[in-house]
C-alpha positions as CSV (number, residue, x, y, z in Angstrom):
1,X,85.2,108.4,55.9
2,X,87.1,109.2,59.1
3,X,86.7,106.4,61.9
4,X,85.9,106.9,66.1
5,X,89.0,108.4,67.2
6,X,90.3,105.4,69.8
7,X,89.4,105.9,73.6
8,X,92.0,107.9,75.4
9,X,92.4,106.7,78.7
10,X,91.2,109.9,79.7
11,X,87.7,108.6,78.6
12,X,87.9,105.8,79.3
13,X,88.8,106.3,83.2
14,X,86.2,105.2,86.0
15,X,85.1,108.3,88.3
16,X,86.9,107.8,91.8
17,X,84.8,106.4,94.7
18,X,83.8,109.0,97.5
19,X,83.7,107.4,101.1
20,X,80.0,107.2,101.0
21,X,80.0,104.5,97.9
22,X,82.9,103.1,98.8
23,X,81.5,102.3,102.4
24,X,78.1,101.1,100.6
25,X,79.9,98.7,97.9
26,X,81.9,97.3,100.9
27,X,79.4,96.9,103.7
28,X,81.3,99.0,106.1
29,X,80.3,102.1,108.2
30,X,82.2,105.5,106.6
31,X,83.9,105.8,109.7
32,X,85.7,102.5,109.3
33,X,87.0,103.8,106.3
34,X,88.5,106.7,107.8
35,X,89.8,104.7,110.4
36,X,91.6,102.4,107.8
37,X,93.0,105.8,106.1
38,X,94.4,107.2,109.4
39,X,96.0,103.7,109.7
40,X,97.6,103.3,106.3
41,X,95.3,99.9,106.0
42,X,92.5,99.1,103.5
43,X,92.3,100.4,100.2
44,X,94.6,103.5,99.0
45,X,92.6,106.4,100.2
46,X,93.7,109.3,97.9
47,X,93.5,112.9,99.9
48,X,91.7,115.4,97.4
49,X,92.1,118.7,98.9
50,X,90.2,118.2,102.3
51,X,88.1,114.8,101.1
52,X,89.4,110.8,100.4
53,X,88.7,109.5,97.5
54,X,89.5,105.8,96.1
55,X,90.6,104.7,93.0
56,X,88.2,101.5,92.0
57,X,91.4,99.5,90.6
58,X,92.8,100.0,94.0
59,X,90.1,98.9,96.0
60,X,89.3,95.9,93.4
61,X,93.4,95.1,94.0
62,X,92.6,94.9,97.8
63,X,90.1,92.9,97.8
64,X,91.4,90.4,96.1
65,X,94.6,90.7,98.4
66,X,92.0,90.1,101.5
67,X,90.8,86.7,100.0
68,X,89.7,84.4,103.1
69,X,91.4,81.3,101.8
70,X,95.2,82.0,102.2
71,X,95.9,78.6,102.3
72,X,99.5,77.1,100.2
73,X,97.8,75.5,97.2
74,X,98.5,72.0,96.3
């Protein structure tokens, strides 16, 4: 019997975020998103042809970079 050939990371990739979800899973208006891409801040934007699109293990690495409590731990 053959076994499941392993998960190539190919299928095993998460679909990049258009503005629109990215703005929803955020709490943000779209527009502040394109803001931050015309600034270099927030999460990479990625420039697909004519449209941004973000990469979710980018925007999960920002977030954790934006973490309120920036305090020196003890």
């Amino acid at each position: 019997m053959r076994s499941a050939p392993a998960a190539s990371p190919a299928t095993t990739r998460r679909p990049l975020a258009t503005p629109e979800e990215l703005a929803a899973h955020l709490g943000v208006p779209i527009a502040t998103l394109y803001a931050w891409s015309y600034r270099r801040q927030g999460p990479t934007a990625l420039k697909i042809g004519r449209h941004l699109r973000y990469r979710w293990q980018d925007v999960d690495a920002w977030l954790e970079s934006q973490s309120a409590d920036r305090r020196p731990r003890r």
